[in-house]
Residue, then its C-alpha position, 0 to 999 in steps of 0.5 A: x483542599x482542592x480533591x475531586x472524586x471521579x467515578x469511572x466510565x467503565x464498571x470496576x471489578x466485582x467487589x465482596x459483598x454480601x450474599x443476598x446483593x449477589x443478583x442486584x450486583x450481577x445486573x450492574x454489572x451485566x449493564x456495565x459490561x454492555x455499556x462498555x462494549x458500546x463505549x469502545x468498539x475496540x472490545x468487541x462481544x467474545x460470542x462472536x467468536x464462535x465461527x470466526x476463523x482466518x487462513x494464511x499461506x505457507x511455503x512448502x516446509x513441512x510441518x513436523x511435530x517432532x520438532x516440538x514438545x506439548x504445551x502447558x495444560x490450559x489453566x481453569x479461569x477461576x470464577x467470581x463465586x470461587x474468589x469470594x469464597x477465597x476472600x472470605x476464608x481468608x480475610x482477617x478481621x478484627x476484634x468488634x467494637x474496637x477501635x482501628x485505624x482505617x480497619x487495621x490495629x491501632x499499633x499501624x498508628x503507634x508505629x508510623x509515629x514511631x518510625x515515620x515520625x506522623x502523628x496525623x494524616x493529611x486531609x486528603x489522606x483520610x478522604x481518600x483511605x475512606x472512598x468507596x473503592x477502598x472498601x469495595x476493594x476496587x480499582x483506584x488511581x490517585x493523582x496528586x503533586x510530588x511531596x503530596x504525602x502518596x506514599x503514606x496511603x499506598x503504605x497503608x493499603x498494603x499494610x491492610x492487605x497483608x494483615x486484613x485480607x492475609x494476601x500478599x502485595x506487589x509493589x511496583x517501582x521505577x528503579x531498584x535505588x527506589x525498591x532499595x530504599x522501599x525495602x529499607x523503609x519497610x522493614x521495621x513495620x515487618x518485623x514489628x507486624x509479622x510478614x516479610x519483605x522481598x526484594x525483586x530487582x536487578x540480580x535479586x529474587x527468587x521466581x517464582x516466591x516461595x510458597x509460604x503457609x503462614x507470613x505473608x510477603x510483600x514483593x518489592x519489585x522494578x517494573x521488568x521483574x514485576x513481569x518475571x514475578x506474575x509470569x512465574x506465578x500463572x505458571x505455577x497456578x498461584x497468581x491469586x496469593x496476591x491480593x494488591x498490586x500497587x504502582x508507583x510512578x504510573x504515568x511510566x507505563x507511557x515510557x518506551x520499552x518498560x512501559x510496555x512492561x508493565x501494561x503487560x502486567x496488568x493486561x494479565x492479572x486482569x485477564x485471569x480475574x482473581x479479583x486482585x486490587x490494583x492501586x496506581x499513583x502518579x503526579x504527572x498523567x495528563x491523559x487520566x480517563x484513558x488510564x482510568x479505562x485501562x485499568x477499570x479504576x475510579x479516580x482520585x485527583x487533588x492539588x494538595x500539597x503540605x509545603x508551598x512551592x513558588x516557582x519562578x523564571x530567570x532571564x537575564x538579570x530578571x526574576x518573574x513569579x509565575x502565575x499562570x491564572x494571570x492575564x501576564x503570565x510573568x510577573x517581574x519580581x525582583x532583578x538580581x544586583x549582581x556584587x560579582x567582579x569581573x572575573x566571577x562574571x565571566x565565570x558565571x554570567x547566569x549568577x548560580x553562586x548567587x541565587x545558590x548563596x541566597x539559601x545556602x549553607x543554611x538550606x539545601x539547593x538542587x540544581x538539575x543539568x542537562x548532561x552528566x558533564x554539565x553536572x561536573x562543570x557547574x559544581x566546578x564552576x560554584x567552587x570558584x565563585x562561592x565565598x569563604x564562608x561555605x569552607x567554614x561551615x561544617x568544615x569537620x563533617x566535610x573534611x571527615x567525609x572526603x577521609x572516609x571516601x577516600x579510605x574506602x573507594x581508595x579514589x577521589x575524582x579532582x573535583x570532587x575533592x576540590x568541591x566537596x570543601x564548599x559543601x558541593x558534589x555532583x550527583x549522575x550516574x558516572x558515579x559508582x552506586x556507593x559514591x552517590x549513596x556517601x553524597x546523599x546521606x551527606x546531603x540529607x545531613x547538611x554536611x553538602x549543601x549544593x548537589x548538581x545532578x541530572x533528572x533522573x535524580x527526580x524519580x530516584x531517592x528523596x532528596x529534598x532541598x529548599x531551592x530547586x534551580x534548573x540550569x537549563x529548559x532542554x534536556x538534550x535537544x528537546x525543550x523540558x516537558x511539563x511532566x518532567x518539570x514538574x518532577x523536578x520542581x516537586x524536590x523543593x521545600x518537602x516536608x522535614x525540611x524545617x520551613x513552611x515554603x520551598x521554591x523553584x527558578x528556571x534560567x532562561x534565554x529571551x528567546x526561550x520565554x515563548x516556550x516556557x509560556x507555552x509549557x506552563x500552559x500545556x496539560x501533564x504529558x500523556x502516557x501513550x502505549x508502547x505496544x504497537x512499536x517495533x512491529x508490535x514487538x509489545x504486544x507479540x511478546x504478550x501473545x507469545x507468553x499468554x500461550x506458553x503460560x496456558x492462559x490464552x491458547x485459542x485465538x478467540x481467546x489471544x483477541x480477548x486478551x489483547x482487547x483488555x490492554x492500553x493499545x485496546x483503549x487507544x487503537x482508534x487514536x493510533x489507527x490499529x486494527x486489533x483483530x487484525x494484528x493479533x491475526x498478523x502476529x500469529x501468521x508471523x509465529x506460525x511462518x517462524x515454526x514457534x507455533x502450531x495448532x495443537x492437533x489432537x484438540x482439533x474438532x473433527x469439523x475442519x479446523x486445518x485444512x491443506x490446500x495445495x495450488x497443483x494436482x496430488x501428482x505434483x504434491x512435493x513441488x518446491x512452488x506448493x503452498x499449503x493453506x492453513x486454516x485456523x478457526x476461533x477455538x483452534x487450540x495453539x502451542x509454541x514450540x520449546x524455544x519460544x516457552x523458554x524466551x517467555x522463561x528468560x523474559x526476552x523477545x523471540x527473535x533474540x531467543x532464536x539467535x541465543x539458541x543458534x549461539x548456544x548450539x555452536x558453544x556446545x561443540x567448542x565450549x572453553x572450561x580453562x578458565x571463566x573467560x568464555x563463559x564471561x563472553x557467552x552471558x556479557x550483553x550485546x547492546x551496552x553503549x561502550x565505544x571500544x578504544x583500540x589501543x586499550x583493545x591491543x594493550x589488553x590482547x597482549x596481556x592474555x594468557x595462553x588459556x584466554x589467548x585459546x578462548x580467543x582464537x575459538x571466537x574467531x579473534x586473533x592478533x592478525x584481526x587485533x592489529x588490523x583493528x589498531x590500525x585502523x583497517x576495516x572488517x565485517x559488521x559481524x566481526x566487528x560485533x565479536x570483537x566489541x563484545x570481548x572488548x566489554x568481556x575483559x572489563x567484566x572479567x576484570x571485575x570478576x577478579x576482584x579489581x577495584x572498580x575505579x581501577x578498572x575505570x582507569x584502566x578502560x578510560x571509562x566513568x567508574x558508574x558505567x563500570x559498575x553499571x556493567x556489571x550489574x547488566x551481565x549479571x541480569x543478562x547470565x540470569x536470562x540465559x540460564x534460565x532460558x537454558x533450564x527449559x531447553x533440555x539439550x542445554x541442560x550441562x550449560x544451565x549448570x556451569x552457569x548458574x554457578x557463573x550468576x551466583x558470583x556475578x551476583x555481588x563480586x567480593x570477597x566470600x565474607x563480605x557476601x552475606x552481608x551485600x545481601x542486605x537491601x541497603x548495604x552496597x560494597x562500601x558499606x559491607x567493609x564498613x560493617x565488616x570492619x566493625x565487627x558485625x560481620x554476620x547478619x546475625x550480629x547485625x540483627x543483634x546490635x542496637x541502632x545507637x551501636x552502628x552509628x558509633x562504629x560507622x561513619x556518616x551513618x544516621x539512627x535512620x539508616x542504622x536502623x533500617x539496616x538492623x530491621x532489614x537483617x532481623x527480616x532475612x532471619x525471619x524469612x531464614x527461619x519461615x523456609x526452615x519451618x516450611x521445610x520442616x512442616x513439609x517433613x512432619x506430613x511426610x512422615x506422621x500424616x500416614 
């Protein structure tokens, strides 16, 4: 086995040791602290501090205080002293002398035999759930192939967590298919070990969590509502009831947008010191030092993997092993003897059927395309060319699953139903969630035995196949990247597949052969922050939420904060100057009116001095220009909209353009029906080109309620027609209309069309559609939380959160309880519902072996997830009514 242990350039957290190491341990870490801050200047000593102070100009607007409201009392930093007597009362531990199973009960043993099917770990398991980081509760970041088996020790960490040390776990993950899946996997643990499992994504979950005095929770949550969770826990002074952190797919941190994201959430667990345990795992960071700095961590690293995976090229006719160790890189292994007639051949010049025909029926093929429509062209494309033995096999289970999908989607795309025959499906996101949920648990199943999907398939669910084929190197224009080639490879010969290899080929042009050396020598991509893009936009939506949570509101402070992020680690690289961008971001904020300096905690040293460029007699001139001075501890406040864009997790900027809209709503708000309030929470940014004969179709159907609500935003058939014709108008009219466009495909759904119908009705892919909908529903829960702390919105936070309640799910009223399970989508809800279990209740109460019987196409697994899930709601039910009636007994009898 080929592991490396590293220990890190920068000192871990404190860790819980005994009393009488206190001093020794202190001096370490005094050595440590000071070798940090000369190792990278970027994170300069905080005493210095103490007389910095920087000034800026105003034009002449008056400060009013008025116009703001006082900002949230500063919250105390906890000390390392408090934290350990913390973990000391909490921690949980076991009888003596009896045996454990890396310090939990030998029953975690027992239970990963029972429902995960393992009886041992792998070596590199075992090393790793031993290091020294593991017991001293240090930071740890583990880098391992995709199929390594990393799952299983992030599993077991949290397990440790929540039963050991009777702290809750955050467990971040990419996308909410995954936290979805995460959750089912999960839940039979929970019910058979005692805590809960909470789900925080898309439309889902409750901020901040409740507050729970006996199970603990593990939170499962996407990386933008691992940010909402850790927000509303500093903000109600709970944030060290989470004992571990874990991250999956680190190495996304680097990605635009979310990446940014999480780097905030880290930066703020580590700012507030609670001695909470972060764990990240990844198989593709190529710049691990620089992650390993940021995150304070020690690093794992190892090249294991259970199945081996032999990769290939194809160019031309040829077929080369890859060796990259070897002098020719390429090494000619065998050439495809085409048996194709002519015909097959200009179909299929690549040879797909063949290479596909090598493993298939028998075993799975993965086959990754460049765009959603090459997915739809090469399944296609394979069932032209595939031999009849692919509609004799399984021909049953395929004809049963095109039944049932067309008995309950009550549509069918063609190719589907000419593919699904030969054991072929593509697999992208024009699909509805339910649609790819069908294809999968028939490709896990052997029912399908080829599913043509795009990359995001790659860091979603476990699909693992035997054969991995990449129809093309480039994803869009751009030639695949080593990171991303080898999440892709990494689907091939997983273990449970029933053989001990797996193997990946990538179809090439001669002219691409140089690039492909090129990306079999090159390093895993490096995981670059996103801070500073977008003017910054990263790091000022930091600052501005570390003030209006109370836990940075001095500069001196913000500097410190900002120093504890990934930019810190890689400004010199970038070229940033820390001190001064924070210093530039609170100008900005200050010109904006969103901040202020907090007056009354001012010294009476000067903190703010006005300084004007004319004499006293001339003071209201329009040209005067005050001069503010802001010292190192000024302490600094924002105003209410930036505390409730920091609420509503959306930038400034755009919580300034949301207060304008919501103020003009006030004076003309239409209640006949939902349409206007449809339009207020539909998103501004979804990429739907409006067509303008289904845009004038669609106007003339309206009543005249919908017709009044579209006369109040300004659209009138003058502006519909004008648009059919092909005349020109405004950018902002334009905007309107392109978002009431997308209103009326919202209120379609509102009204309970099928979602395919609307999709043929808007000539658009059924997955956008639905997609759409979930994207509306987040975008309404933004708003009325961003109205919950505006008082002046206080009636139109009530009116819509009745709005998100139903955008929520979107089906009939007996169906919803039942879509509150993780893993149950629409289709699957009728499913329970039309066989009987109709409640959760029932749900909880059947047998595995009940719901296979009933349901089609649904394995023990899955039953029994579905059983565990339910059983933990009702769990979770019964944990708040007793909290609640606790909370009852002190009110009345602890007098």
């Amino acid at each position: 086995m080929d592991c490396n242990f590293k220990v890190p350039r920068i000192s871990p957290g404190p860790s819980n040791q005994a009393a009488s190491d206190e001093d020794g341990q202190k001096d370490v870490e005094n050595s440590a602290k000071k070798q940090k801050i000369e190792e990278n200047p970027v994170i300069e000593n905080m005493d210095s501090f103490d007389d910095v102070e920087f000034s800026f100009c105003l034009d002449d607007g008056k400060i009013n205080p008025d116009d703001f409201v006082k900002s949230m009392c500063e919250k105390e930093f906890h000390s390392e002293s408090n934290m350990n007597h913390l973990l000391e009362d909490t921690f949980f531990p076991l009888e003596p002398n009896r045996e454990t199973f890396f310090g939990l009960p030998m029953r975690v043993k027992d239970l990963l035999r029972e429902i995960k099917g393992i009886d041992e770990l792998y070596d590199w398991q075992i090393e790793c759930l031993k290091l020294p980081a593991i017991e001293m509760r240090q930071n740890l970041i583990y880098t391992l192939p995709t199929s390594s088996g990393k799952t299983l020790v992030a599993e077991i960490l949290i397990l440790k967590e929540l039963i050991c040390h009777q702290r809750n776990v955050l467990f971040i993950l990419p996308y909410v298919a995954v936290v979805k899946e995460k959750i089912s996997s999960l839940a039979p643990f929970a019910v058979a070990l005692d805590f809960l499992v909470e789900e925080y994504a898309g439309r889902n979950g409750e901020c901040p969590p409740r507050k729970r005095r006996k199970k603990r929770s593990v939170y499962i949550a996407t990386i933008e509502k691992s940010l909402s969770v850790i927000n509303s826990l500093i903000e109600a002074g709970r944030l060290e009831e989470i004992g571990l952190v874990v991250i999956d797919e680190l190495h996304l941190i680097g990605e635009k947008g979310r990446g940014a994201s999480l780097e905030t959430a880290i930066t703020k667990i580590k700012f507030k010191g609670l001695n909470i345990q972060f764990v990240g795992m990844s198989a593709t960071i190529g710049n691990i030092m620089e992650i390993e700095q940021f995150m304070e961590a020690t690093t794992f690293a190892g090249n294991f993997r259970p199945v081996k995976l032999t990769e290939y090229i194809k160019c031309e006719n040829d077929i080369y092993e890859v060796n990259p160790s070897n002098s020719e890189m390429f090494v000619p292994y065998r050439v495809i003897e085409s048996d194709y007639d002519e015909k097959k051949l200009q179909i299929d010049p690549d040879h797909l059927g063949q290479l596909v025909m090598e493993v298939s029926p028998q075993d799975g093929v993965l086959i990754f395309c460049p765009t959603r429509q090459n997915c739809e062209n090469v399944a296609r494309l394979l069932a032209n060319v595939l031999s009849e033995d692919f509609l004799q096999h399984r021909k049953a289970e395929k004809m049963s699953l095109l039944e049932n999908m067309m008995k309950f989607f009550e549509y069918v795309c063609p190719i589907l139903r000419k593919t699904i025959p030969y054991g072929i499906a593509y697999h992208h996101s024009g699909l509805v969630a339910e649609e790819r949920r069908f294809l999968e648990e028939a490709f896990l199943d052997g029912t399908l035995c080829v599913i043509c999907c795009t990359s995001t398939l790659a860091v979603g669910v476990n699909l693992p196949a035997k054969r991995v084929i990449l129809r093309s190197p480039y994803i869009g224009r751009e030639f695949i990247t080593k990171s991303r080639y080898k999440q892709m490879v990494g689907r091939a010969g997983r273990v449970g597949m029933g053989t001990a290899y797996g193997d990946s080929i990538i179809i090439l042009r001669s002219r691409d052969k140089p690039l492909a050396h090129d990306l079999f020598h090159s390093p895993m991509d490096t995981a670059k922050t996103s801070m500073h893009l977008c003017e910054f936009r990263g790091l000022s939506n930091l600052i501005l939420s570390a003030i209006s949570l109370g836990m940075a509101t001095t500069y001196r402070q913000l500097v410190k904060l900002a120093s504890m992020t990934l930019l810190a680690v890689q400004a010199e690289e970038l070229s940033v100057v820390l001190r001064t961008e924070v210093e530039g971001i609170v100008k900005k904020f200050y010109k904006m009116n969103a901040l202020w300096i907090k007056q009354e905690s001012v010294p009476l040293d000067c903190t703010i001095k006005i300084l004007t460029t004319q004499s006293s007699q001339v003071r209201n001139s329009p040209s005067m220009k005050k001069q503010i001075v802001i010292k190192s501890n000024s302490e600094l406040e924002i105003s209410n909209v930036g505390k409730a864009a920091v609420a509503a997790c959306i930038d400034l900027d755009e919580a300034e353009k949301l207060y304008g809209e919501l103020k003009k709503v006030q004076l003309g708000l239409v209640l006949v029906d939902y349409l206007h309030l449809l339009y207020i929470v539909t998103p501004t940014d979804v990429d739907l080109k409006m067509d303008p004969m289904i845009l004038c179709d669609e106007y003339l159907k309206l009543s005249p309620d919908q017709l009044h609500t579209a006369h109040t935003l300004g659209i009138n058939e003058g502006l519909i027609m004008g648009i059919r014709c092909g005349k020109k108008f405004s950018q902002e009219k334009m905007r309107i209309v392109n978002r009431f466009y997308v209103t009326l495909i919202i209120q379609a759904l509102w009204n309970l069309e099928e979602t395919y119908r609307v999709a043929l009705r808007f000539k658009v892919n059924r997955g956008l559609v639905q997609s759409l909908m979930g994207q509306t529903a987040s975008n309404a829960g933004c708003i009325t939380r961003f109205c919950e702390h505006m008082s002046e919105f206080w009636a139109l936070a009530s009116i819509l959160s009745v709005v998100v309640e139903k955008l929520r799910h979107c089906c009939s009223p007996e169906l919803i309880p039942l879509m509150e399970l993780p893993s149950v989508q629409l289709v699957r809800a009728k499913q329970l519902y039309a066989a009987g279990f109709k409640t959760i209740e029932l749900i909880a109460q059947a047998k595995p072996k009940d719901l296979v019987q009933n349901i089609y196409h649904m394995s023990f697994k899955t039953a029994r997830e579905i059983i565990s899930a339910a059983t933990v709601m009702l769990l979770e039910r019964y944990d708040n009514l007793q909290h609640d009636l606790d909370g009852l007994k002190t009110v009345l009898y602890d007098k």
